[in-house]
N, C-alpha and C positions, 0 to 999 in steps of 0.2 A: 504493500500500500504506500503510495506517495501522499496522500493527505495526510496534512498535520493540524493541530488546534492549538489555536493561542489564544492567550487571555483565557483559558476555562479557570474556573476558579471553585466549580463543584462538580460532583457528580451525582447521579441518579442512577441505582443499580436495582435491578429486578431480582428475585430471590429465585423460588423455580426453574432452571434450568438455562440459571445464567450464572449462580452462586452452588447450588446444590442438586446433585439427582435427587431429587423425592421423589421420583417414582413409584420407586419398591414402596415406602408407605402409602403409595394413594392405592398400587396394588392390593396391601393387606386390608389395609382398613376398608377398603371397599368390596373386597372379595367374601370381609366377615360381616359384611352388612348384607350380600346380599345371599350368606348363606341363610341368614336369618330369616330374609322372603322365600327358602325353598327354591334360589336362581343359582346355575351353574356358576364356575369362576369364571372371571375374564383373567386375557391373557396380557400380560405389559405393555404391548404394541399396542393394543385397541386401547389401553386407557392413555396412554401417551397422548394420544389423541386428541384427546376430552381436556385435561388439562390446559388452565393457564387462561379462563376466563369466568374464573370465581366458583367455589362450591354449587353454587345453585344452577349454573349452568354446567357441570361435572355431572350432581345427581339428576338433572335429568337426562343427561347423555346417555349416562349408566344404566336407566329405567327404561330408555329408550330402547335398548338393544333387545327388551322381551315385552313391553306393552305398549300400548295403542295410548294417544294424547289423554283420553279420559281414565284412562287405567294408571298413566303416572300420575295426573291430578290427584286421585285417590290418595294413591301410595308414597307418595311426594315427603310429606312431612313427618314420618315414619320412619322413611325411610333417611331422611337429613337427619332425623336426631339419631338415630343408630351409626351412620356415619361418622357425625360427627362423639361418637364417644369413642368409635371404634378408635378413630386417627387422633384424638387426643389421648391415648393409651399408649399409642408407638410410636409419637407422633418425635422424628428424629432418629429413632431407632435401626431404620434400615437405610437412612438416606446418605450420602460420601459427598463430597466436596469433591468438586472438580478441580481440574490442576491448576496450579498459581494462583488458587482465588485468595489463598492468604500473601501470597506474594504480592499480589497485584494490589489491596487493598491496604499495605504495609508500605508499597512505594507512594500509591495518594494519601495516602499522609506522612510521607515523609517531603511529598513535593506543597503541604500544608493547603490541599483540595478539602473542601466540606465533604460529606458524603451523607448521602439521603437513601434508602432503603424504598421502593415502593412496591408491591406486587399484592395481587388479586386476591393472595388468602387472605382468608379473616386474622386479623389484629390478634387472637386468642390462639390459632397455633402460629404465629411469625414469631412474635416476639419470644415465648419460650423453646421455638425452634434456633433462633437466632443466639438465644443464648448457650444453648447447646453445642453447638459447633462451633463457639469461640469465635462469632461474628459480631456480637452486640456492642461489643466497647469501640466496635468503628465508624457508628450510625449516631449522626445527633437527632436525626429525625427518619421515624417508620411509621410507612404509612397503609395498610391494608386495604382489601377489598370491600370492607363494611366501615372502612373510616370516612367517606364519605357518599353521597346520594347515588354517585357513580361510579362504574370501574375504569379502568383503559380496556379498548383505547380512548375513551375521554382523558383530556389532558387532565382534570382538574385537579388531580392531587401529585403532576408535575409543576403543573401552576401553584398550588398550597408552597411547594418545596421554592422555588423560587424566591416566592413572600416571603417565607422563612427567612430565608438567607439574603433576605434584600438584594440577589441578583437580577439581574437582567436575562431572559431564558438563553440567548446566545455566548451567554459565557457557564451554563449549565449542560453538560454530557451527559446524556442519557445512553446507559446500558442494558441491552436486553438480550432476550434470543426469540422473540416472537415479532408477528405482525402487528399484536397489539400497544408492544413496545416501541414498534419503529413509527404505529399511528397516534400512538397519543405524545409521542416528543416531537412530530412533525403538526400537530395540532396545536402544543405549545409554544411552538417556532424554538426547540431545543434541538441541538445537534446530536448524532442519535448514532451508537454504534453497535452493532451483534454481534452475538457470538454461535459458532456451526455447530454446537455442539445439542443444544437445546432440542424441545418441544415442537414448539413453531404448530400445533392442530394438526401433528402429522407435514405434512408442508416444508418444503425445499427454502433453507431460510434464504437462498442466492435468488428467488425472486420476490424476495421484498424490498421494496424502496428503501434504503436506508443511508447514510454517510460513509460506509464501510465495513466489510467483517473483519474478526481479529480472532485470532487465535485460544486467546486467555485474557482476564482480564490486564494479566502482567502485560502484554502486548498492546493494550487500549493504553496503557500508562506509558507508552512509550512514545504515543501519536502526540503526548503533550505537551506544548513547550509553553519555555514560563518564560 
């Protein structure tokens, strides 16, 4: 990559499958919820899927694959609360860190970048997932998928992070591995870079609009001059 950024003086990094495989948890927890409705497992690939545009759009994915519109309706919120007790059980437990994510986030701040945490899960597993993994002491500001009216790709809670930090969104870097990240940082007029390693809904992340993909995040910290 020949593009460089100057003047950034934060970042915005997405958690799911830009920081962490959580996969394997959304496998488990989801595979025990839905042995609980008497439904086969699913397999990794199909939930990868589904992933990465907030629980509620997850469990009906998930519901999707053995009932009809009015059959999830039913089973809808039954089914969320077993969920959601399932993945708050393991919730960390089976998920690994992708490589350089502690390098990468150890070089921005050492190059004295803010750093903002935003992504689609709920505020109730981030923040104790985040602590887990030895992520939390690097985020002044986390912001989840029920932290505000909307999710991404609505910019709004790239915009919240901005106000925070009293920046300007063109000197805030947004980090993802989805479409929904490269669309709500192109929403907030923030410069926006991926990573290949991710979710992306299934989806090839090399056709999404974005500033550039990078390897790790150690590699996005490299695009940055001060």
């Amino acid at each position: 990559m020949s593009i460089m950024f100057s003047d950034i003086q934060a970042v915005i990094i997405d958690l799911d499958g830009t920081m962490l495989d959580t996969a394997p948890d959304f496998l488990i927890a989801i595979n025990r919820m839905r042995a609980e409705f008497g439904l086969t497992a699913l397999d990794i690939d199909t939930i990868k899927k589904f992933v990465g545009k907030g629980s509620e759009n997850l469990i009906q994915r998930v519901l999707a694959v053995d009932f009809a519109a009015e059959q999830i309706a039913l089973h809808f919120d039954a089914a969320m609360a077993a969920y959601q007790r399932h993945y708050l059980a393991i919730n960390g437990d089976y998920s690994e860190l992708y490589p350089d994510v502690i390098a990468g986030l150890q070089a921005m701040r050492a190059l004295g970048l803010r750093m903002a945490c935003v992504t689609n899960k709920p505020v109730a597993f981030t923040l104790p997932l985040l602590e887990k993994k030895g992520l939390s002491a690097y985020f002044e500001v986390v912001y989840g998928g029920d932290s505000f009216e909307r999710k991404k790709p609505d910019p709004i809670a790239l915009l919240q992070v901005c106000a925070d930090f009293d920046l300007a969104p063109a000197k805030v870097l947004a980090i993802g591995d989805s479409s929904n990240d490269a669309q709500a940082a192109r929403a907030a007029q923030c410069p926006v870079l991926l990573v290949p390693y991710g979710y992306n809904h299934g989806e090839t992340i090399q056709n999404v609009e974005s500033d550039g993909i990078v390897s790790t995040l150690l590699e996005a910290v490299k695009l940055i001059t001060h």
